[in-house]
Each structure stands twice: as structure tokens, then as C-alpha cells.
C-alpha positions in Angstrom: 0.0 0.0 0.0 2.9 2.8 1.0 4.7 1.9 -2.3 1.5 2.6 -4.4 1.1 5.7 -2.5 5.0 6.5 -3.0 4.4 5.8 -6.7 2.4 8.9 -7.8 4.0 11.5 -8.7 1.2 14.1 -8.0 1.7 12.4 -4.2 5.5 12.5 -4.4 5.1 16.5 -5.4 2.3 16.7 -2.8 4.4 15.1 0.1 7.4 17.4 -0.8 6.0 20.5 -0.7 3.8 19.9 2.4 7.3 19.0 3.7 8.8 22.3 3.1 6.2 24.6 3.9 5.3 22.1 7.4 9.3 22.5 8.3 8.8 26.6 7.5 5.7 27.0 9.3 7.3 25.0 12.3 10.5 27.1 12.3 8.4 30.3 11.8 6.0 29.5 14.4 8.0 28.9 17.6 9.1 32.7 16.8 5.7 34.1 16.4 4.2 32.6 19.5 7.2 33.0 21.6 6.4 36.8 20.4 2.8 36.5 20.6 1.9 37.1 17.1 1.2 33.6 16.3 -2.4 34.7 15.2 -0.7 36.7 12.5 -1.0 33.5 10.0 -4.8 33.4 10.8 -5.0 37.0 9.7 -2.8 36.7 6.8 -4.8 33.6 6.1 -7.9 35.4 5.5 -6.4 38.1 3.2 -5.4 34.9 1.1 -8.6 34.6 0.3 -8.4 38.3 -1.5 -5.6 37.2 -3.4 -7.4 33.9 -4.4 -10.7 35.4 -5.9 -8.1 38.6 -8.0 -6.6 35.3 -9.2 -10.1 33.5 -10.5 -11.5 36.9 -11.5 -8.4 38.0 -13.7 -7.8 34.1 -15.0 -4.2 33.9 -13.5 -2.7 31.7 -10.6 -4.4 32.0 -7.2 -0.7 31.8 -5.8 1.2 34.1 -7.7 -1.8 37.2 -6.8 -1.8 36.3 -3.6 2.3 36.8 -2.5 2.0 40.4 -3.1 -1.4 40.9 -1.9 -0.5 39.3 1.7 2.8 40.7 1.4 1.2 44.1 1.2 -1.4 43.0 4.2 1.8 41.8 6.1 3.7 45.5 5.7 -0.2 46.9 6.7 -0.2 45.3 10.2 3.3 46.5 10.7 2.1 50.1 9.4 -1.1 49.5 11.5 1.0 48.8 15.0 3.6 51.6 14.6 1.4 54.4 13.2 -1.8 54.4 15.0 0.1 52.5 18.2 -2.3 50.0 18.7 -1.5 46.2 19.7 -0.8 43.5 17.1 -3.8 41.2 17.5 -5.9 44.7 16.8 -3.9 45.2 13.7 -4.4 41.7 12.8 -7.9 41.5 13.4 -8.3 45.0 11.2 -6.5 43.5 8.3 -8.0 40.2 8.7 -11.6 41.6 8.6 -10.9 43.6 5.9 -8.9 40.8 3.6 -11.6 38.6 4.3 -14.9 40.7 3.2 -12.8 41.9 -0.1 -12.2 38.5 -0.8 -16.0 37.8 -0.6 -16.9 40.6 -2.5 -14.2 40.0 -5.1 -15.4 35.6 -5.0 -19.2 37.2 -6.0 -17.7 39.5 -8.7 -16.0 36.1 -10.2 -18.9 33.9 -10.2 -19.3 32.5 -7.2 -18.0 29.8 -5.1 -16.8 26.7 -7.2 -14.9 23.6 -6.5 -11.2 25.9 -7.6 -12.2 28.2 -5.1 -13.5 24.8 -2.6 -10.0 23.6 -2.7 -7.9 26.8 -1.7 -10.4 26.9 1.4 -10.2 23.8 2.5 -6.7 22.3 1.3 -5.2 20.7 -2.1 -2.5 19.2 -1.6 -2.2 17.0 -4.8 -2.7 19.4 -6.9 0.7 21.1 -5.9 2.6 21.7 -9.6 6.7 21.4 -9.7 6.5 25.5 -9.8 5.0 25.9 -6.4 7.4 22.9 -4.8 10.2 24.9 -6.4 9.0 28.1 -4.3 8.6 26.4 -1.2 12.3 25.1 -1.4 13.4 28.4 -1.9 11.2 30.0 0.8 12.4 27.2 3.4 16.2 28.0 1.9 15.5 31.9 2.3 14.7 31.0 6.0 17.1 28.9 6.9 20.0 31.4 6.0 18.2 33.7 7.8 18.2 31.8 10.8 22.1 31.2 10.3 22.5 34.9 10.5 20.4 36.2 12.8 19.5 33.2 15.3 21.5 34.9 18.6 19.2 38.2 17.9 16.1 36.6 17.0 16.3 34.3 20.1 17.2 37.1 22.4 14.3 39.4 20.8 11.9 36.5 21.2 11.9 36.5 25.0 12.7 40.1 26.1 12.6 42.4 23.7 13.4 45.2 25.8 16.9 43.6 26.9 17.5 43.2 23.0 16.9 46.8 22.2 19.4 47.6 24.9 22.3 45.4 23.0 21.7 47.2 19.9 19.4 44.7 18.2 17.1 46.2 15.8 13.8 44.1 16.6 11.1 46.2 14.4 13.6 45.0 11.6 13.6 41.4 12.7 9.4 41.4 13.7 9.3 42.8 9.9 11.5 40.1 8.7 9.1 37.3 10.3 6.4 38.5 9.3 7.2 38.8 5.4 8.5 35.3 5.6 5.1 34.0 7.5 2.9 36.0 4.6 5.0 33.9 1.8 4.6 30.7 3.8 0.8 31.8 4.4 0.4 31.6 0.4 2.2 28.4 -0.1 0.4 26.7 2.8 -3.1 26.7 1.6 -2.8 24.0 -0.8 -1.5 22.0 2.1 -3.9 22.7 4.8 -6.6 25.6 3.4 -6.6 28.7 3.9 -9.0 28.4 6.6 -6.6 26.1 8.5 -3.4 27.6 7.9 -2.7 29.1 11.2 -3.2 25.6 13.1 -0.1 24.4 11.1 1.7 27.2 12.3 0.3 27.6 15.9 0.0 23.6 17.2 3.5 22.1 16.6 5.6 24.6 18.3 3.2 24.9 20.8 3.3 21.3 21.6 7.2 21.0 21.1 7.5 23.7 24.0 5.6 21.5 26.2 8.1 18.8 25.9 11.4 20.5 25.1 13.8 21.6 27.7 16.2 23.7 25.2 15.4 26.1 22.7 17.4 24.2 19.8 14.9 21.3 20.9 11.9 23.3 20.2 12.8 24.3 17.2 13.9 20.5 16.1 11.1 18.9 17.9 8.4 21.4 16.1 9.7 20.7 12.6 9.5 16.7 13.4 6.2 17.1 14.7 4.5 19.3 11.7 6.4 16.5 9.3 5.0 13.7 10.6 1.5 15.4 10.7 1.8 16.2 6.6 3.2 12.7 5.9 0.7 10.1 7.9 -2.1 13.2 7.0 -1.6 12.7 3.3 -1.7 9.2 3.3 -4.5 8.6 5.5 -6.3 10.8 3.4 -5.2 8.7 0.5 -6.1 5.3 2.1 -9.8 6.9 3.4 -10.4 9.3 0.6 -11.0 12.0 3.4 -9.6 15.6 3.1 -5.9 15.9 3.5 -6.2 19.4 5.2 -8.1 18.9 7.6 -6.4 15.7 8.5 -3.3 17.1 8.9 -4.6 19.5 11.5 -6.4 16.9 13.2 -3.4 14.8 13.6 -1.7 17.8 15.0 -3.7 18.2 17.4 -3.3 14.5 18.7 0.0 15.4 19.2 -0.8 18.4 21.3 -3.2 16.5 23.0 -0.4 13.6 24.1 2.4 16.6 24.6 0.2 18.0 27.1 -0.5 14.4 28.9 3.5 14.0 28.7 4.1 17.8 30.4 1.5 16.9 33.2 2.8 13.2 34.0 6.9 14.7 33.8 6.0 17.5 36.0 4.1 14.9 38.2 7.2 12.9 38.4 9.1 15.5 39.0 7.0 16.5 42.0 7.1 12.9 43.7 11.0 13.3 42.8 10.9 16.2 45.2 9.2 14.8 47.6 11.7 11.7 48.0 14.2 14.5 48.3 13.2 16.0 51.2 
């Protein structure tokens, strides 16, 4: 059965690219809700849908409208927050609202709701083309030499970013630097997942990695293991069923949290009792 599955190639580009943009979510995600801005993806998510219905309407690729239009959302938040000094999740929720009714408005102006339009919402992930894998490797490669530069400063930033402003770290640079990467990732995630379930791939592995890491290297490996072990046995259940890969992945993600959380409660426990020997 796995080497019928493997044998597709539609599943062979499907796998890979849910591969790359899992591992970039994962990497981008212990960063935003570290930061508390892990909500920005479900914003961004929803402006995807503005850059979906441009893309039926005009008769070109969903993907390629939707990077600048979210990139443009993205750089609105940040505009948003340091202009009219108002928190991020209120910047998010602003742009968010608005992405989403445009994208309605636009969806009506194209005809409608239709089974294109069905599979950006809800996930795709067989349908990826060699184009779109290609941009995800070079979105995850983009990221990763990021990271190689700047992984001392983002770390520090992450947790205080007072103390990081006093050792000359710019973090309004680095906050803008996440966020452009997590709008790209945003566009190349809903084939995977959907738009609508975009910001559970970024939110639920990290989060469940820093229940059972000790180390911050460990987060950030045990949040990338997690989100690829979701896309793979998500894909292929949803081939073995015939159920939706999307929301299957998600699902299976939040399993994991789900036994991460029992794990954190019965360590802690032993810890306790550990204590208690001690004394």
C-alpha cells in the first residue's frame, strides 16, 4: 500500500512540498508565538482569500496574486502597530476583517463559489505543480540562511525584547523580517492545509514541542519533526480513506498536542514525587 502511494507523482510533489512549507511554518512558528503574534498567519490567512478570488477573476494563478497581496497585508499590520500604536492582535484582526470581506466581494464579482475556489479553502494538496514545490524550497532555503544569521538576535528578541533593544538589536527590523516570511509561507500553505486552517499548522507544533522541550534548539527540532510527521501520515491517510488531506493534517496535529500535554502533566508529576523523595 505505502509503495503505491509513494508511486504517484502528484503524491510525491504533494508530500514534498507539504514537507517544506510544514518545516517553515514549524520554524516560523516557535518565533511568532514566543512573540505572541502567532495569530498573524490566521489574519494573513484570511487576506489569502483576496488574493485567491483577483486570481479567479483575472484568470491567473491564485498563488502568484496572492504573495504580493498578503505581502502588502503583512507590511499593513506593521504600518497599522507603529502608526496608530495600537497592539498587534488589533492590527491583525483589522486587516484580517478587511482581507476577508474583499475577498467575498471579489469571490461574488467572479462567479461565485466553485470547487477551484472549494480547494484553496479547504486544502489541495495533490494538486501542488513542480512551480509551487520549487518556491517552497526556496522560501524554506531563504529561511534557513536567515536563521544562520540572525538566530543569537532573534532568540534574544523573542523572550525580552526590551533587553534586546538595549544590545543594539534592531527588533522592528527582525518582527518585519518574520512577518514577510510567514505572509509567503501563508500563500504556499493553503494547498497543504486551506486557507482556513493555515494558522493551526503554524500555531499547534511549536506549541506542543515547548511542552516537551527543555532547550530552545529542541523546540525548534522537535516542532519541525512534529508538523512532518503530521503532513506525511495526514496525506496518506487521506489517501487510504479518501478523506480531506487538510483537515487531516490539523487533526493529527492536534493528537500530538493533546499527548504533549498528557507528557508535560505526568513529567511535571514525576518531578514532584522526585521532590518529595528528596526531602
Amino acid at each position: 500500500m505505502i509503495g503505491e502511494f509513494l508511486s504517484y507523482g502528484f503524491v510525491q510533489r504533494g508530500l514534498l512540498a507539504g514537507s517544506l512549507v510544514a518545516v517553515v511554518c514549524a520554524l516560523l512558528g516557535v518565533f511568532l508565538v514566543l512573540k505572541r503574534l502567532s495569530l498573524i498567519g490566521d489574519g494573513l490567512s484570511h487576506v489569502c482569500l483576496t488574493g485567491v478570488a483577483l486570481g479567479l477573476l483575472t484568470q491567473t494563478s491564485p498563488v502568484y496574486m496572492s504573495i504580493p497581496v498578503v505581502l502588502a497585508a503583512s507590511l499593513g499590520v506593521l504600518k497599522i502597530m507603529e502608526k496608530v500604536k495600537i497592539y498587534g492582535d488589533a492590527a491583525i484582526g483589522i486587516v484580517s476583517a478587511a482581507g476577508l470581506a474583499l475577498g467575498i466581494l471579489i469571490t461574488a464579482l467572479a462567479g461565485g463559489f466553485n470547487a477551484d475556489l472549494f480547494g484553496f479553502l479547504f486544502g489541495s494538496i495533490l494538486t501542488v505543480d513542480k512551480t509551487e514545490v520549487f518556491l517552497c524550497a526556496a522560501l524554506l532555503c531563504a529561511l534557513l540562511l536567515f536563521l544562520l544569521f540572525f538566530y543569537r538576535d532573534l532568540v534574544a528578541a523573542s523572550f525580552d525584547e526590551a533587553f534586546a533593544c538595549t544590545r543594539g538589536i534592531s527588533v522592528k527590523r527582525l518582527n518585519a523580517a518574520l512577518i514577510v516570511f510567514t505572509s509567503v509561507a501563508v500563500v504556499l500553505a493553503f494547498k497543504v492545509v486551506g486557507i482556513f486552517l493555515i494558522s493551526a499548522l503554524i500555531i499547534l507544533p511549536p506549541v506542543s514541542a515547548l511542552l516537551l522541550s527543555r532547550t530552545f534548539k529542541q523546540v525548534l527540532w522537535l516542532s519541525c519533526g512534529l508538523a512532518l510527521a503530521s503532513v506525511w501520515s495526514g496525506v496518506y491517510l487521506s489517501f487510504v480513506f479518501n478523506i480531506p488531506s487538510g483537515a487531516t493534517i490539523i487533526l493529527i496535529n492536534l493528537l500530538f498536542l493533546a499527548g504533549a500535554f498528557v507528557c508535560s502533566r505526568l513529567g511535571r508529576g514525576y518531578t514532584k514525587k522526585g521532590k518529595k523523595y528528596a526531602d
